[in-house]
Structures are given as C-alpha cells and as structure tokens.
ChimeraX commands (.cxc) that place a marker at each C-alpha (Angstrom):
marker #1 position 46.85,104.20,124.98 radius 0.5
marker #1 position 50.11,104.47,123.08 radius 0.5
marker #1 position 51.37,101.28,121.18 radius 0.5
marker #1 position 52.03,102.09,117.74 radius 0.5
marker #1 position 55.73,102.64,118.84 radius 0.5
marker #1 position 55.40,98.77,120.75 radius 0.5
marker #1 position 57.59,95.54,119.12 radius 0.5
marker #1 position 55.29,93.03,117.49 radius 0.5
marker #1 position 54.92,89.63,118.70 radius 0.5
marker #1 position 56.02,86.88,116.58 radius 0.5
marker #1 position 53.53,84.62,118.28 radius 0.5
marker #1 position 49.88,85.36,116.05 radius 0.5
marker #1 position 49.05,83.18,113.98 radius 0.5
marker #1 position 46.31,85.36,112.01 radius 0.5
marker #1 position 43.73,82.98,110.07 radius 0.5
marker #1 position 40.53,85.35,109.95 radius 0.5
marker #1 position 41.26,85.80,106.25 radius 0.5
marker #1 position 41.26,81.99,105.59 radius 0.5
marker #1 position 37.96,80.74,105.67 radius 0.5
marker #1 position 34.27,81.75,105.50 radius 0.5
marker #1 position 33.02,81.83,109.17 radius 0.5
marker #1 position 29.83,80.51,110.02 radius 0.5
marker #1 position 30.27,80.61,113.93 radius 0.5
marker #1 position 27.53,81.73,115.88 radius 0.5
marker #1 position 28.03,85.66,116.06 radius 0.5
marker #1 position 26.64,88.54,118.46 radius 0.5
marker #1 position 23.71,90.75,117.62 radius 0.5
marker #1 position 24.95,92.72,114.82 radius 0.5
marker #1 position 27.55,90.19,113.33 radius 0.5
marker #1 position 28.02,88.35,110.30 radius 0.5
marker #1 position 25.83,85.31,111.38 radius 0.5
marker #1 position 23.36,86.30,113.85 radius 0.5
marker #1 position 22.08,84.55,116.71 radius 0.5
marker #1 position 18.58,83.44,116.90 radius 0.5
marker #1 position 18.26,81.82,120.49 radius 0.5
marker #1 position 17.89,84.69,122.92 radius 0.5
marker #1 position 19.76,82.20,125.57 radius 0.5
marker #1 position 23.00,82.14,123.29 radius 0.5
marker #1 position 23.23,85.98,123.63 radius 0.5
marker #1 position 23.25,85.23,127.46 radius 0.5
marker #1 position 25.51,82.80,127.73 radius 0.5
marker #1 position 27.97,85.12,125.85 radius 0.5
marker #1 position 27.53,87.11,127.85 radius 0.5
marker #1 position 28.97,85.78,130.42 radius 0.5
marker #1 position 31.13,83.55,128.99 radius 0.5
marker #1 position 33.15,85.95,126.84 radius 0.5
marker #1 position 34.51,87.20,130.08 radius 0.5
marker #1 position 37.69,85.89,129.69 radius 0.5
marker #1 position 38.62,82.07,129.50 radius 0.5
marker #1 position 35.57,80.57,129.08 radius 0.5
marker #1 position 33.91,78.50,126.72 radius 0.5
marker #1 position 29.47,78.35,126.54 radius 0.5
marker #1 position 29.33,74.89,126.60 radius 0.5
marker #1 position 30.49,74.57,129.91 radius 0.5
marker #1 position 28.30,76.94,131.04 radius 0.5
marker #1 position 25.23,74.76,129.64 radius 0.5
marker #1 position 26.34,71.58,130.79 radius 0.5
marker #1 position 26.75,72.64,134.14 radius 0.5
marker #1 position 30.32,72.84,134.13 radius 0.5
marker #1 position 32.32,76.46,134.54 radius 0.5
marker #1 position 35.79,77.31,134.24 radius 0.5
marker #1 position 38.84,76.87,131.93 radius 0.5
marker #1 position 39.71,73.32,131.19 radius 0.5
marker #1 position 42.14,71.22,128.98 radius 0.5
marker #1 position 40.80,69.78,125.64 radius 0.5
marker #1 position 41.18,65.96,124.58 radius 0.5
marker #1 position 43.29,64.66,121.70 radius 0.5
marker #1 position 43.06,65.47,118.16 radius 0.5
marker #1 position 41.99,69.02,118.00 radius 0.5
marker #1 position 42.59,70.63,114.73 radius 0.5
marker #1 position 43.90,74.48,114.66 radius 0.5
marker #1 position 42.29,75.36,111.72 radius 0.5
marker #1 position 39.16,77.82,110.47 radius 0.5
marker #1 position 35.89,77.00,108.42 radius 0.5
marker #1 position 36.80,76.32,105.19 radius 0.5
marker #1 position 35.95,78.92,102.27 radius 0.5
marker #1 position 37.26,81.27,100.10 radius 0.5
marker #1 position 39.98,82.96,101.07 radius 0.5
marker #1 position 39.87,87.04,101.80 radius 0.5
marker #1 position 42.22,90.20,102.15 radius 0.5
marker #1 position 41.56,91.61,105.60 radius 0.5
marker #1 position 40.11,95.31,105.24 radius 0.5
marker #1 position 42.21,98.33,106.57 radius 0.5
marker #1 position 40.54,97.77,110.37 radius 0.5
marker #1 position 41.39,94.08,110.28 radius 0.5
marker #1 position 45.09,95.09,109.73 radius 0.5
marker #1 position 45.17,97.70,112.49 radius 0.5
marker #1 position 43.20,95.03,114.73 radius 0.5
marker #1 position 45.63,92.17,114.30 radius 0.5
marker #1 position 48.95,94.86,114.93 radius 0.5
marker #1 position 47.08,96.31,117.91 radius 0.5
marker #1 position 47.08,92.62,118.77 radius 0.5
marker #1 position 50.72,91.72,118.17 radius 0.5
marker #1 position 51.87,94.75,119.66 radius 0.5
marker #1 position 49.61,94.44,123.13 radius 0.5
marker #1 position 51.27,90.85,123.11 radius 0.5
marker #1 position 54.86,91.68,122.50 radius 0.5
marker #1 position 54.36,94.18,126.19 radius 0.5
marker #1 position 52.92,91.12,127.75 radius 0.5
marker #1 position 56.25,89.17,126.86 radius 0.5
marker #1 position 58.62,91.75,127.70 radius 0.5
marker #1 position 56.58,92.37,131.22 radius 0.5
marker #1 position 56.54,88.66,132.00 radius 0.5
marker #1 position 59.66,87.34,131.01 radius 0.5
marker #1 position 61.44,90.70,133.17 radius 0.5
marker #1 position 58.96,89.07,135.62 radius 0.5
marker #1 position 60.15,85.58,135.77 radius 0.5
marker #1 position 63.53,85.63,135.35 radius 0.5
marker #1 position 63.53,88.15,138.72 radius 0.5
marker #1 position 62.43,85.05,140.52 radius 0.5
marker #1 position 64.85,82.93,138.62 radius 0.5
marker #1 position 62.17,81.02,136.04 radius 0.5
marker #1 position 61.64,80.88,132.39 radius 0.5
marker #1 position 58.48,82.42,131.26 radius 0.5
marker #1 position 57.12,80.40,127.94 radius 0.5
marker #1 position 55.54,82.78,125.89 radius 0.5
marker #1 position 51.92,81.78,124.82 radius 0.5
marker #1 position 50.61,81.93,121.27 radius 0.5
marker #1 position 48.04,83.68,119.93 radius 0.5
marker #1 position 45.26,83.01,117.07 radius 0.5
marker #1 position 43.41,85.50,115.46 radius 0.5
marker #1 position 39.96,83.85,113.68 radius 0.5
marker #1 position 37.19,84.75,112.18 radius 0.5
marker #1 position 33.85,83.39,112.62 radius 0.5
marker #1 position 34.45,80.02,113.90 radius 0.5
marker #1 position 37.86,77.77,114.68 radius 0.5
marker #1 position 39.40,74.73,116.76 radius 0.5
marker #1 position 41.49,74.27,119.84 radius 0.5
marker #1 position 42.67,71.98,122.37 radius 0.5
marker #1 position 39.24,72.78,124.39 radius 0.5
marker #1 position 37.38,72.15,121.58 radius 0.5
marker #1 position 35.23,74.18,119.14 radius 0.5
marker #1 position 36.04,78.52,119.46 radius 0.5
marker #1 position 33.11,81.05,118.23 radius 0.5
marker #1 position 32.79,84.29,117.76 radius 0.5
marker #1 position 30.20,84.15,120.26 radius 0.5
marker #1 position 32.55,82.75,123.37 radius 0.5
marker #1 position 34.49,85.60,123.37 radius 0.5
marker #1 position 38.30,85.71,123.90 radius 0.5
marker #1 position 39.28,82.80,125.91 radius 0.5
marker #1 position 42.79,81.11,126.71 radius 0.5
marker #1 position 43.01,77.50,126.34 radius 0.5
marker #1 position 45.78,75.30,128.45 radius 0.5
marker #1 position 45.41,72.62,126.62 radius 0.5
marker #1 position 47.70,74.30,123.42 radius 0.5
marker #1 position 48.61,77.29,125.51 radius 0.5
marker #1 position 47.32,79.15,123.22 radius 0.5
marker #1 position 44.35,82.61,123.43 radius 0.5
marker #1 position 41.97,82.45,121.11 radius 0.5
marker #1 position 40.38,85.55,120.06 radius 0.5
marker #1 position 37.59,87.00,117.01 radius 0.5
marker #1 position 38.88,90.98,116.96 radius 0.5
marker #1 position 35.17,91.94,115.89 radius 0.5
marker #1 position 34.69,91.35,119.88 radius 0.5
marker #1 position 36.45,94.44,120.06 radius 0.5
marker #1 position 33.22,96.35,118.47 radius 0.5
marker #1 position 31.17,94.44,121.47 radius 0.5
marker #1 position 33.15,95.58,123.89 radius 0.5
marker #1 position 32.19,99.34,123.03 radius 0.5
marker #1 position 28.37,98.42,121.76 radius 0.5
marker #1 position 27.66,95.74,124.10 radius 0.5
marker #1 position 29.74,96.90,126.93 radius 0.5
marker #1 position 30.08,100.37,126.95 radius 0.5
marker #1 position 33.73,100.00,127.02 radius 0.5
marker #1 position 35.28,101.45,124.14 radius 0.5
marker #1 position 38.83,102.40,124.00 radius 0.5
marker #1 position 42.65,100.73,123.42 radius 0.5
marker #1 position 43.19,100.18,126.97 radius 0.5
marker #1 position 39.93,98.04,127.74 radius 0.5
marker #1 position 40.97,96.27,124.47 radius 0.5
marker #1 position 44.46,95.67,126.15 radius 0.5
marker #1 position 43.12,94.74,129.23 radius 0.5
marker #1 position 40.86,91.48,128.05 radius 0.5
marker #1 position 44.05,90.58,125.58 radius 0.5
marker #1 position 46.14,90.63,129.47 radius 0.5
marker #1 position 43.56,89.22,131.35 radius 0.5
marker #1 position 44.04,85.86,128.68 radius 0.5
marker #1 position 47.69,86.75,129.01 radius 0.5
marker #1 position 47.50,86.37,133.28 radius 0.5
marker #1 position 45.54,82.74,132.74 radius 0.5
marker #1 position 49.07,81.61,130.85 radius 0.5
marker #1 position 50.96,83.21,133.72 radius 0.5
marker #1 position 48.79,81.20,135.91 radius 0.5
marker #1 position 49.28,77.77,133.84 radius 0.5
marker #1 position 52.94,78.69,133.87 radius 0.5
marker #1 position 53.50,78.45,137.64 radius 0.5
marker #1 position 51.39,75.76,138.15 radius 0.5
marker #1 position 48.40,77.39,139.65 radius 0.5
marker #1 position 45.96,76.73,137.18 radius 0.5
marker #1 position 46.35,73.23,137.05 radius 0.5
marker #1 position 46.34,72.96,141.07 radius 0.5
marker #1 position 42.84,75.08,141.03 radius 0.5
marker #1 position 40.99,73.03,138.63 radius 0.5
marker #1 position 42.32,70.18,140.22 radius 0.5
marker #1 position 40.63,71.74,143.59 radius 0.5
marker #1 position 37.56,72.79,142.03 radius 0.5
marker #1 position 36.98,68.82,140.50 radius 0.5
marker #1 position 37.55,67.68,143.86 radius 0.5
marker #1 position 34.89,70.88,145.13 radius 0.5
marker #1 position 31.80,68.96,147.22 radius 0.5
marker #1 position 29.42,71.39,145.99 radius 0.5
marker #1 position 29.20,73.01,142.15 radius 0.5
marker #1 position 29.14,76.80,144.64 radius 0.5
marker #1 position 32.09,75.83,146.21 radius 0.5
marker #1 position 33.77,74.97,142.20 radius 0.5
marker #1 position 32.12,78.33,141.71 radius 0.5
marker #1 position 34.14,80.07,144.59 radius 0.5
marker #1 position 37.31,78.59,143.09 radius 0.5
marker #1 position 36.59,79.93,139.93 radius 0.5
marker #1 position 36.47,83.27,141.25 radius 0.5
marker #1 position 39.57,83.15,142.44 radius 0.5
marker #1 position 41.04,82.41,139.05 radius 0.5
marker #1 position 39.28,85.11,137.14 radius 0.5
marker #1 position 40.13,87.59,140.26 radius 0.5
marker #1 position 44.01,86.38,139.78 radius 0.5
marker #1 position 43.85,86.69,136.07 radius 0.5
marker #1 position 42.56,90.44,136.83 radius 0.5
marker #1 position 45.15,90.60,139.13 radius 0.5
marker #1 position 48.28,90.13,136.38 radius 0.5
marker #1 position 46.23,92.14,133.79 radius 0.5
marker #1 position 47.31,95.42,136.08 radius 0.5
marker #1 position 50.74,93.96,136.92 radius 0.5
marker #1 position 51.13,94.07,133.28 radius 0.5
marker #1 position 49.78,97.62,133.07 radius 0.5
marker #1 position 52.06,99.11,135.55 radius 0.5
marker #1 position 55.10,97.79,134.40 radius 0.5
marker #1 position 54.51,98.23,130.56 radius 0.5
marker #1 position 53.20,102.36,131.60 radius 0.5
marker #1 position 56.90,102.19,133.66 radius 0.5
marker #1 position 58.45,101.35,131.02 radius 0.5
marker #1 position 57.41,102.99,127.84 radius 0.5
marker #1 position 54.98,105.28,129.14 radius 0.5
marker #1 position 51.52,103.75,127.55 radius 0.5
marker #1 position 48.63,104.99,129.38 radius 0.5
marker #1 position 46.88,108.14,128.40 radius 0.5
marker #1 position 44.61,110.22,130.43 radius 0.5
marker #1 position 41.15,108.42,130.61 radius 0.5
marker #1 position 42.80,104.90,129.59 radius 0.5
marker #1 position 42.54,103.74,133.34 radius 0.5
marker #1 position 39.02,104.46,133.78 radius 0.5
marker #1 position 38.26,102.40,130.48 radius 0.5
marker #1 position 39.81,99.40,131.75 radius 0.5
marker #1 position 38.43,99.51,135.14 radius 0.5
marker #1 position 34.79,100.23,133.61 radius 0.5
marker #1 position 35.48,96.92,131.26 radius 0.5
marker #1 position 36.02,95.17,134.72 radius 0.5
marker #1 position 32.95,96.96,136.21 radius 0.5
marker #1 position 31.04,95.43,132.93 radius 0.5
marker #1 position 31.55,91.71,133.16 radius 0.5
marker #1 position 31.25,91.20,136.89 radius 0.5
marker #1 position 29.02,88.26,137.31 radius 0.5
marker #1 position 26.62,90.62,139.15 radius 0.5
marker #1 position 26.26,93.08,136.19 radius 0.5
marker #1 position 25.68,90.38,133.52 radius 0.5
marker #1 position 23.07,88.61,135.82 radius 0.5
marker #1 position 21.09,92.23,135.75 radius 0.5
marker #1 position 21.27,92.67,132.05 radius 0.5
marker #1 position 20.01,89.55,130.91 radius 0.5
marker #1 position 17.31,90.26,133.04 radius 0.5
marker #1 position 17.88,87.56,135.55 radius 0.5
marker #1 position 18.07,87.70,139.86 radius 0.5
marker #1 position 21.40,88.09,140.91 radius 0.5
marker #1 position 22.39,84.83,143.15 radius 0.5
marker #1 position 26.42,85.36,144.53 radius 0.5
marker #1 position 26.90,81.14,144.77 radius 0.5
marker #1 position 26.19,81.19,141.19 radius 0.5
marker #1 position 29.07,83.39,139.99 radius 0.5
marker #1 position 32.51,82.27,138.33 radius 0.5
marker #1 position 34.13,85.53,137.92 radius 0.5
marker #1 position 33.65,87.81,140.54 radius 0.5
marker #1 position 31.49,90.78,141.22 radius 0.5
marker #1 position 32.30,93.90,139.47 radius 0.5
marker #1 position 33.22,95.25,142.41 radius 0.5
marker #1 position 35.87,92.75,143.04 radius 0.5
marker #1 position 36.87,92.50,139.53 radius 0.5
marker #1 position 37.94,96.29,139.57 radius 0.5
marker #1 position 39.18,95.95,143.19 radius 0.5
marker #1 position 42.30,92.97,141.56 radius 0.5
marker #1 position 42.78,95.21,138.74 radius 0.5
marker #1 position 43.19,97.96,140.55 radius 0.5
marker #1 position 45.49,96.12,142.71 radius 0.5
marker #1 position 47.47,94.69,140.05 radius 0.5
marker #1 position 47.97,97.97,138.53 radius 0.5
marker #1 position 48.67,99.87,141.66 radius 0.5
marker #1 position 51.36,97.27,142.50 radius 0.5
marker #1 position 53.23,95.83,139.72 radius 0.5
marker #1 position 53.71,92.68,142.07 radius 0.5
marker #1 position 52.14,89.45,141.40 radius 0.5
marker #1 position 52.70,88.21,144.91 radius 0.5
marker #1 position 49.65,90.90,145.58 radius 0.5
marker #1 position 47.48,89.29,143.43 radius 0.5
marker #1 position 47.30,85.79,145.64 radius 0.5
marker #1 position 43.58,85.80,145.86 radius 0.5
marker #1 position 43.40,81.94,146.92 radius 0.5
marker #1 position 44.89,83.55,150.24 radius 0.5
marker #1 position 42.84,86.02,150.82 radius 0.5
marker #1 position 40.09,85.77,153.45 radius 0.5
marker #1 position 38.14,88.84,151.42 radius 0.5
marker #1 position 37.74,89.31,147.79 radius 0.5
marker link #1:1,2 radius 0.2
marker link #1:2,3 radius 0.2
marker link #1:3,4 radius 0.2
marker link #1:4,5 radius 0.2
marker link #1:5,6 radius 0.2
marker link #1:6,7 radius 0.2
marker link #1:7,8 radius 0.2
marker link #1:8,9 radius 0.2
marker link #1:9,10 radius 0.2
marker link #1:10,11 radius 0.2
marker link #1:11,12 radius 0.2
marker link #1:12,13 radius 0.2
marker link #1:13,14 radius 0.2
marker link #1:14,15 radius 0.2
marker link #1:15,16 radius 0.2
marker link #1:16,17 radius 0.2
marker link #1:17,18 radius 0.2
marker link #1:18,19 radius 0.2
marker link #1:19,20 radius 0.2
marker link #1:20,21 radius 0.2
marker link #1:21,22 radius 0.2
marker link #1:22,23 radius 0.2
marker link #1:23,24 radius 0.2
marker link #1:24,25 radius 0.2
marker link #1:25,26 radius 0.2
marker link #1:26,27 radius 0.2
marker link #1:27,28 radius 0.2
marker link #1:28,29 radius 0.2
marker link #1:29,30 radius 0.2
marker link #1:30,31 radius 0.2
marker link #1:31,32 radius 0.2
marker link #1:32,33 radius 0.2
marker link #1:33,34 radius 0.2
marker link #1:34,35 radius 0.2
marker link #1:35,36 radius 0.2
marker link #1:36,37 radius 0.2
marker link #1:37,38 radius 0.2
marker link #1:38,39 radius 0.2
marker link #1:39,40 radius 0.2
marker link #1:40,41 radius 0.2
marker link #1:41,42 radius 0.2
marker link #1:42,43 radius 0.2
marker link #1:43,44 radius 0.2
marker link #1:44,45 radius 0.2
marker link #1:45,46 radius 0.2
marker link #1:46,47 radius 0.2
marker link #1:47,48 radius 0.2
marker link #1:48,49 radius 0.2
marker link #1:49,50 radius 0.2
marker link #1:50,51 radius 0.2
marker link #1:51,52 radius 0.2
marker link #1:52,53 radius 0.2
marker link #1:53,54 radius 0.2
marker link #1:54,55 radius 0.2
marker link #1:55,56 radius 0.2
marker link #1:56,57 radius 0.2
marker link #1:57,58 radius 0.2
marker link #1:58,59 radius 0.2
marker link #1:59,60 radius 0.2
marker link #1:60,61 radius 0.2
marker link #1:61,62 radius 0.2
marker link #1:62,63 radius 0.2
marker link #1:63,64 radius 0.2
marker link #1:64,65 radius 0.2
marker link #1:65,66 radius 0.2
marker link #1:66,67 radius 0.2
marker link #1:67,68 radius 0.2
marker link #1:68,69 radius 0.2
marker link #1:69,70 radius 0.2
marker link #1:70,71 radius 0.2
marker link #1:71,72 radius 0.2
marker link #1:72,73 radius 0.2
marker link #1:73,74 radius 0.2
marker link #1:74,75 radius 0.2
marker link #1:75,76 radius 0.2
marker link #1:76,77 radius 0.2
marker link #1:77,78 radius 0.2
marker link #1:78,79 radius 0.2
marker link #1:79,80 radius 0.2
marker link #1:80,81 radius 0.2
marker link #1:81,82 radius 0.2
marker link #1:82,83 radius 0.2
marker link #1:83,84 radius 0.2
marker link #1:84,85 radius 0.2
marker link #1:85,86 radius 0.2
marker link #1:86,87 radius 0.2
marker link #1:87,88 radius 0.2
marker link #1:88,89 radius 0.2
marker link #1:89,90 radius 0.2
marker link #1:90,91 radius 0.2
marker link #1:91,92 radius 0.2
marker link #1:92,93 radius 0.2
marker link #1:93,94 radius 0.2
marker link #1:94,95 radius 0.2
marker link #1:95,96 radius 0.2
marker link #1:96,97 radius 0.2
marker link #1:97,98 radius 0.2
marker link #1:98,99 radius 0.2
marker link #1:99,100 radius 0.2
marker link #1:100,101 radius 0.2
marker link #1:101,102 radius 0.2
marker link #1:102,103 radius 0.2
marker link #1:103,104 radius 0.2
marker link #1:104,105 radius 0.2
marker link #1:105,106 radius 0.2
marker link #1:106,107 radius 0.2
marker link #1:107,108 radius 0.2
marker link #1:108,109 radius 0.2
marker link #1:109,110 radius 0.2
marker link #1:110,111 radius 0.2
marker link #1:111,112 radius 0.2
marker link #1:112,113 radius 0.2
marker link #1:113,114 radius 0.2
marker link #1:114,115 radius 0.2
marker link #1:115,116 radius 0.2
marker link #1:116,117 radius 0.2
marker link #1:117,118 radius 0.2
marker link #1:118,119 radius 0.2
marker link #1:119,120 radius 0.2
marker link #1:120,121 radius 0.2
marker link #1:121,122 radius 0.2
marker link #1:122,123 radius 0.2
marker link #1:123,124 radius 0.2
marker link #1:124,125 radius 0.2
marker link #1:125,126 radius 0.2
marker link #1:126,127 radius 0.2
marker link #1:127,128 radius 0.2
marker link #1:128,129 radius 0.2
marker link #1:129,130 radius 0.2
marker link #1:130,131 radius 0.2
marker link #1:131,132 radius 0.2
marker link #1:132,133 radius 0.2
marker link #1:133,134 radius 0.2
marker link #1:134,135 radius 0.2
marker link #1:135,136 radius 0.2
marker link #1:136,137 radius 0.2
marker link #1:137,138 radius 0.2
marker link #1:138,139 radius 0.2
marker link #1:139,140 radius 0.2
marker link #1:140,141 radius 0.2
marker link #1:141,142 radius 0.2
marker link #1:142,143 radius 0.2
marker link #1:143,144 radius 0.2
marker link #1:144,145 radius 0.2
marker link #1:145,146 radius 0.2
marker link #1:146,147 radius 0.2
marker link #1:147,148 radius 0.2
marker link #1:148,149 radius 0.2
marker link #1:149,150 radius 0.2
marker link #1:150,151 radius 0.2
marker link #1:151,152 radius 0.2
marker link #1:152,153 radius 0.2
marker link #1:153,154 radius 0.2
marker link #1:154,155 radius 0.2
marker link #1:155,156 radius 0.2
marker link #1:156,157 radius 0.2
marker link #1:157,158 radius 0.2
marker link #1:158,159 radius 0.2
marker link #1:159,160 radius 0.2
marker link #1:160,161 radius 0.2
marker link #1:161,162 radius 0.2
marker link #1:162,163 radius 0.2
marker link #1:163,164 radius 0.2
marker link #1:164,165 radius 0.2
marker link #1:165,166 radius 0.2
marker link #1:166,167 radius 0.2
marker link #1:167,168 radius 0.2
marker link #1:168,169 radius 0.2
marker link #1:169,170 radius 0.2
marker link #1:170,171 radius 0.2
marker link #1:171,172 radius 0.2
marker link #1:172,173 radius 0.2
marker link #1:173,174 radius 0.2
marker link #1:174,175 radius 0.2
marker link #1:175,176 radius 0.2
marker link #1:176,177 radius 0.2
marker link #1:177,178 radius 0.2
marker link #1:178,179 radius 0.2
marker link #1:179,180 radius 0.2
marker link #1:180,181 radius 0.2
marker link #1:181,182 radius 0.2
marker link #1:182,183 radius 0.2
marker link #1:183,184 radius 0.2
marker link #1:184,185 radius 0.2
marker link #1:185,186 radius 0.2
marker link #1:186,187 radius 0.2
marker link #1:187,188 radius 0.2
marker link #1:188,189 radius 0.2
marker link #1:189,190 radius 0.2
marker link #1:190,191 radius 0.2
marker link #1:191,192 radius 0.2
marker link #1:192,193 radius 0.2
marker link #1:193,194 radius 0.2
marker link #1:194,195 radius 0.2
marker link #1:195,196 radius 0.2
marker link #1:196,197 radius 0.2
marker link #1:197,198 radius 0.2
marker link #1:198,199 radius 0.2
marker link #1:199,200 radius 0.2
marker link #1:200,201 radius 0.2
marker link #1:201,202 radius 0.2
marker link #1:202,203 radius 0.2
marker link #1:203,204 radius 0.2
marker link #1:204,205 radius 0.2
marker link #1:205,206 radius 0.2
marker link #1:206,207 radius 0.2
marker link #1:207,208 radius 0.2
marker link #1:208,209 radius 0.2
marker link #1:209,210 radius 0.2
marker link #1:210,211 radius 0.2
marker link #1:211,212 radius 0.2
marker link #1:212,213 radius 0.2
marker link #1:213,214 radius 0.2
marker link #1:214,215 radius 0.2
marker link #1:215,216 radius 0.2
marker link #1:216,217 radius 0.2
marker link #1:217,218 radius 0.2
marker link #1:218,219 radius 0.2
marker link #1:219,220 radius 0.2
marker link #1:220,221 radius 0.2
marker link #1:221,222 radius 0.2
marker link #1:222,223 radius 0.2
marker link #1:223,224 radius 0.2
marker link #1:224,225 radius 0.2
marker link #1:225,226 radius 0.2
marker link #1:226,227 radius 0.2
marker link #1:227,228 radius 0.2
marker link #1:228,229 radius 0.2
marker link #1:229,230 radius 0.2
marker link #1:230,231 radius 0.2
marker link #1:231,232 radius 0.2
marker link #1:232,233 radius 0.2
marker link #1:233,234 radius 0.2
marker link #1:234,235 radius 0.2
marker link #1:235,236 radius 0.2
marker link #1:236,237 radius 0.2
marker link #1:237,238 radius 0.2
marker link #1:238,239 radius 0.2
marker link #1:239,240 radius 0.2
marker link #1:240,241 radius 0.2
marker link #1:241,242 radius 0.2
marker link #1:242,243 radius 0.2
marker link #1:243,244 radius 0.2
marker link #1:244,245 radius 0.2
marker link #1:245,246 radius 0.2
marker link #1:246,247 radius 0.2
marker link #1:247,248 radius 0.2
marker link #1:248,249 radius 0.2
marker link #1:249,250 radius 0.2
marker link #1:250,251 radius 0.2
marker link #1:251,252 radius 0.2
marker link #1:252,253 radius 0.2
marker link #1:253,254 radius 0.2
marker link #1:254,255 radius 0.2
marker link #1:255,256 radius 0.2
marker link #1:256,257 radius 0.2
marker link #1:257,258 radius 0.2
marker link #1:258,259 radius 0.2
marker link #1:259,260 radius 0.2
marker link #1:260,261 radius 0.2
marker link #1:261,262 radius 0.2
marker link #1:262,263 radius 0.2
marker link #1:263,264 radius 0.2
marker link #1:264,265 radius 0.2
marker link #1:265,266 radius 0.2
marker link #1:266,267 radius 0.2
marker link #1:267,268 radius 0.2
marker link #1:268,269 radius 0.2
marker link #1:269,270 radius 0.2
marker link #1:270,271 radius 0.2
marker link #1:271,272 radius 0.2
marker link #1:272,273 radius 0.2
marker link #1:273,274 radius 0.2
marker link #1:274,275 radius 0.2
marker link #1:275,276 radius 0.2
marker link #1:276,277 radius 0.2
marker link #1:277,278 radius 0.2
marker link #1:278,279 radius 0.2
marker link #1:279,280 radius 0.2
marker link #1:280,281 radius 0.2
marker link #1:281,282 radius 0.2
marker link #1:282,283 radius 0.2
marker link #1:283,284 radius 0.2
marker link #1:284,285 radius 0.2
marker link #1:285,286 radius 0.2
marker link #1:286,287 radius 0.2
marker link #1:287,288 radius 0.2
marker link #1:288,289 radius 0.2
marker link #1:289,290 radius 0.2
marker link #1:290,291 radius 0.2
marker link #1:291,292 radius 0.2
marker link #1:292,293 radius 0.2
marker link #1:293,294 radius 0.2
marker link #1:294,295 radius 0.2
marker link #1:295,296 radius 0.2
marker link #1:296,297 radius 0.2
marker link #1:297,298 radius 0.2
marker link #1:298,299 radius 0.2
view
C-alpha cells in the first residue's frame, strides 16, 4: 500500500509514550494474559468496536459511556517511542487523513458536513467515554467521545495472530473504526442500538449487530476505492490482505479457533463469508448507499 506520500491527520492524539501500561496484553505482549478465556474474548472482541466486558456480561455491541470518563493513560515514567512506534503512529495519521478527505468528498455530495473523528494512540491501558480501553480489546470506536481508540502493537497480532500481515489489512481495521463514525454521523448507529435494546430476544440484538459490523465493512471498501481513485494506493496483493483480515475475524472463524462449536444466533459480526462479501462490495462500489445492510433480505 502506498501512503508515505498521504497528508497527516491533525486528529491523533498519541499518548503511548506517557505512561507505563499495565493493561491486559495478548500472548507475547508486555503484560501477558493468564486466563485462557481473556485470550478468547479478544478474540473476538478486537474485531472492531467492541469492548470484552460486554461480551462477559452478556451484552454485545458498541455503546455510549456514562459521565466522567478521563482520556488519560496509566501513569509512569514517561518514554521516547522507538523507530517502529514513530512509523506506526504516521502510518496512523496518514491512513486517517484518506479517511477525511474520502468522507468529507462524501458528505458534502449529499449536501452534509462530515465531523471528523479523533483518534488516540495508547499504550497498554487508557480511558474513554465507554469506559476502560486495553490492549487486549483491540481497536474499537467509541460514540460516546467520537473518538477510535487503538494500541498499534495490535498491528503485530494482526500478522501473528491473524495471519494478516500487510499495510492494507492495517488500513482496513483503522477504516472499519472510521465507517462506525460514518455510521454515528448519519444517525444510524444510534437508531440500531436503539433497535437492538428494544430486540425481544439477545439473537435477535445479535442479528442487529451484524448488520452494524457488515455496514462498517461496507464503508471500509468505500473508503478503499475512492482513496485507490484518487491517489493510486493499492499495490498488487494489498486487496487480498484486506479481504483475508475480513476472512479472519468472521464470527465463524474465531468460534473454530478457540476451539468452540460454531452456533450462527450467537454471532455479532458476521460470518467471514459475509464480512468479505460488504468489503468487497464497498470496495467494488465506492457508494455507501450499497452498503445498506439493514435492507437487505441476505447478508
């Protein structure tokens, strides 16, 4: 994927050099995790938007924190970032900077103001408006400060973890978070949790959640279209990276590797098949009105 050439977006607020961690971390990480159920629930929670806890309370999906948060990281001595850090963090800025241009061009088509999102880089361990963020969540966008929250040493999961190494997957999760704004921005997001509160059944919240991650898919390729349109970003092989990062966090996949039986009313983000189906759509399109997947009688 070429960015190095990309603007940088204004809009990170980079603290992973201002405290000492102590989140809960991946196999492999600073911390370690010691409950083989933690690993699982990040797992699946890392893809995109949502935070464990809801998960183990019985509750799924991406939801609005109270009052009070405080954006800050684990206090600690303070430390430079190494070489990778810095290359992490402008990767970052620059992937975010295309998702501005794309969705502002976007919105102010249709005659609407897009509001561009922020961004915070942590280390470790951190708050938002939805409550404690951990290494261990994964990258996850948060309505409640319209912010996305994301640890960059998920990046190295997404290649060990995930077999999905590679710029473009990287780009990809950092647009999927990206599509959840877009979808707080025109109102959906706030209509489908609405929906899924009101849901009879926790499968039928389930189904609704679907639909969200499948949308957020959706815009993730809408932005890859229109930013390879533009400036010519995708290099041979990037496309098949993305779509295999898809193909690794559908709900069905991540029921197999923990080891567990695959059961359809229990998943919140789609099947891999579906998941690469709305990216694919997305990025075969460029138009969001192709990525209504509320309306769509088959995912």
């Amino acid at each position: 994927m070429r960015w190095e050439d990309f603007r940088r977006s204004e809009n990170v607020d980079d603290i992973r050099g201002s405290g000492g961690g102590g989140g809960f971390r991946f196999p492999g990480g600073g911390g370690g995790i010691g409950i083989g159920g933690l690993i699982v629930v990040g797992l699946v929670s890392w893809a995109l938007g949502v935070d464990p806890r809801l998960i183990l309370s019985g509750l799924e999906g991406i939801q609005g924190g109270g009052p009070g948060y405080e954006q800050q990281s684990q206090p600690g001595q303070r430390r430079e970032l190494s070489a990778e850090e810095q290359k992490q963090g402008d990767f970052v800025r620059a992937v975010l900077a295309q998702t501005e241009d794309v969705w502002t061009d976007l919105f102010k088509q249709s005659g609407a103001t897009y509001n561009k999102p922020r961004l915070t880089l942590f280390s470790g361990m951190t708050r938002s408006a939805c409550g404690r963020a951990q290494s261990a969540m994964g990258p996850f966008y948060c309505p409640g400060d319209q912010r996305v929250y994301l640890d960059t040493e998920f990046f190295d999961e997404l290649s060990r973890q995930f077999r999905a190494p590679g710029d473009f997957a990287r780009a990809y999760v950092i647009a999927h978070e990206i599509g959840h704004h877009v979808q707080d921005e025109l109102g959906i997001l706030a209509k489908a949790n609405s929906a899924r509160e009101r849901a009879g059944s926790q499968e039928a919240a389930n189904a609704i959640s679907v639909r969200i991650e499948l949308q957020a898919d959706c815009f993730a390729g809408v932005w890859a279209y229109w930013a390879d349109r533009k400036h010519n970003v995708l290099e041979q092989g990037d496309v098949e990276g993305a779509l295999k990062a898809a193909s690794q966090i559908g709900d069905d996949t991540l029921q197999r590797r923990s080891g567990g039986e695959v059961v359809p009313d229990s998943f919140t983000h789609g099947s891999s098949a579906q998941r690469v189906k709305w990216f694919r759509t997305g990025l075969q399109s460029g138009d969001p009105k192709q990525c209504n997947t509320f309306a769509a009688r088959s995912l």
